[in-house]
Every structure is written in C-alpha cells, then in structure tokens.
N, C-alpha and C positions, 0 to 999 in steps of 0.2 A: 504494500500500500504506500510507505514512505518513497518507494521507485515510482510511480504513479505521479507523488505529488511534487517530486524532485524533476520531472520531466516535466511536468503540467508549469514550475515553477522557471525551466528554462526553455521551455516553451513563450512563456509570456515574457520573460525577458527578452529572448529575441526577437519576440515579436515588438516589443516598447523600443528597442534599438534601431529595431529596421523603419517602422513608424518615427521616428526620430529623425531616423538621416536619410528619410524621402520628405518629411517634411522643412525640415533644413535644405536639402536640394531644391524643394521647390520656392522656398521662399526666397534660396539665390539666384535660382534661373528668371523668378519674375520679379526681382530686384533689377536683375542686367535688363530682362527686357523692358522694363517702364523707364529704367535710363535710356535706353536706346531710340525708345515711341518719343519719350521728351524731346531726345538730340533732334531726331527727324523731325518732329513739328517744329521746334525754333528755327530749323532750317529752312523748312517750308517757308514759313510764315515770315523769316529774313528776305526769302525769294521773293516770295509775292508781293512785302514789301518796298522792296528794290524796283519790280518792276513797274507797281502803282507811281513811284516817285518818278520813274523814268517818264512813263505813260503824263504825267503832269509836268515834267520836263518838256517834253517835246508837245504838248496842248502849247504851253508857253511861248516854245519858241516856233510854230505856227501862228500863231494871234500873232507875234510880233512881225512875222514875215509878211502875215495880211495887210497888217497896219503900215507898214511900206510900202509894200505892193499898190495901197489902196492911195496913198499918197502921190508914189511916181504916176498912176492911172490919172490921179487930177490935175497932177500937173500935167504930163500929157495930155489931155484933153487940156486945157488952161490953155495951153499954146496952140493946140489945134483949131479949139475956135476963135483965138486971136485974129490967126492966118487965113482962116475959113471967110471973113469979117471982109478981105478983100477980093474973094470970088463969086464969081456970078452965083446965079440961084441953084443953076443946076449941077454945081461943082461942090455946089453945099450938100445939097442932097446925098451927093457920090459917098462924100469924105463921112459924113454922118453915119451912114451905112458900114463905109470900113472902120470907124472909129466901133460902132456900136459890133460890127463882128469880132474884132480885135479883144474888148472887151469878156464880150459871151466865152471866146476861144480863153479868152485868161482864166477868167471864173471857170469856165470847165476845165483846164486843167489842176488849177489848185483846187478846188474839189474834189477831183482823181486823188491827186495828193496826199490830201488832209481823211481821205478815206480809206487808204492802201495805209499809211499810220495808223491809222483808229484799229483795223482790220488785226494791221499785226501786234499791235498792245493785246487784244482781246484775244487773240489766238496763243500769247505766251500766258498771259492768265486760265485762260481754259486747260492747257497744260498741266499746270502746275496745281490744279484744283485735283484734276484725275491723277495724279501723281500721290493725293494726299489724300486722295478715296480711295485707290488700292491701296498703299499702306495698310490703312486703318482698316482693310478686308481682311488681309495677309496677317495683321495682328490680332483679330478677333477670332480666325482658322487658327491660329496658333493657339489661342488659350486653348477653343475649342477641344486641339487634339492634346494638348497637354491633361484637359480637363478628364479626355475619355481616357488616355494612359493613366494619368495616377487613379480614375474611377477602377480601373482593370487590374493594375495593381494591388487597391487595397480589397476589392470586394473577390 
C-alpha cells in the first residue's frame, strides 16, 4: 500500500513539475510574442505615420505650386490682354480662344498631377493597413495553435 502511495506521490510531483515548466514556457513564449506584436505595431504605426506627414508634405507643396502657377496664369493673361487691346476684333476673339485652351490644357494637366499624388499616398497607406491586418491574423492563428497545443498537452 505505502508503494501505491509512494508512486501516487511521484506521480503528482511530476506531474506539479511538468505543469510548472509548460506553464513557465508559456508564459515566456507569450512574453516574446507580445514584445514582438508591440515592436510591429510601433513600427507600423511609425510607417503610417511617416507617410501621413509625407502625404501633407506634398498636399503643401502642391497648393504652393498652384498658387504660382495661378499667378504666372495672371500674369500671362495681364499681358495678353494688354496686347490683345491693340488688335482688331477678330484677332481678339482668336487669342481668347488660345488663351482660354492654354489654360483648360494647364488645369488638366495639374489635375492629372495632383491626382497621380493623391493616388499614390492612398495606395502606400492601403499597404500598410493590410500589412497590419495580416499581422494581427498571423498573431491570433498563433495563440490559436498554441492554445490547442498546451489544451492537448494538458488534457
């Protein structure tokens, strides 16, 4: 009987040890991994902020290109209808025509521009968003099978 409980008693010892150093184990492996999910999201979240600033970087120096642009446009015009001032009617009409196509042709390419910008800010953010959704998939599969191993382990 005293073999019985001498067994029964290193039985449960080992069993209090091996519970011990799977639960030790796991509380190191998902110490590394929640340092690791932190590092990646400050990283992320460094990125995305990087390219928000960038994205308001170059908003900036668009408007200021416009506001140039829109400058040298009055002034050219300024002097076109100076000089317009000494042609006949139908020379006026002409130059009006090319002034106002010249124009439309500006505005539409700087809108191409300022679109083909917006385009690629929005396209590096969208990147980086699914970059920080699969992470956090990848890390959830992870507990996940961690979860069903130590369940299979201990049961």
């Amino acid at each position: 009987m005293s073999e019985i409980l001498d067994l029964a008693k290193k039985f449960k010892q080992k069993s209090n040890e091996t519970a011990n150093l799977i639960e030790t184990t796991l509380e190191e492996d998902l110490t590394k991994l929640h340092a690791s999910f932190i590092k990646s999201l400050s990283e992320s979240e460094s990125i995305i902020k990087q390219g928000t600033e960038s994205l308001d970087e170059k908003q900036t120096k668009l408007q200021e290109m416009l506001e140039q642009h829109n400058e040298a446009i009055n002034t050219l015009l300024a002097k076109h209808i100076y000089s317009v001032q000494a042609l006949t009617t139908e020379s006026l009409e002409q130059q009006r025509a090319e002034i106002a196509e010249m124009m439309s042709e500006y505005s539409r390419e700087l809108s191409e521009t300022m679109q083909a910008h917006q385009a690629e800010a929005f396209k590096f953010l969208e990147h980086r968003v699914w970059a920080v959704l699969i992470f956090g998939f990848l890390f959830a599969l992870l507990i996940l099978i961690l979860g069903v191993v130590i369940g299979m382990k201990l049961g």
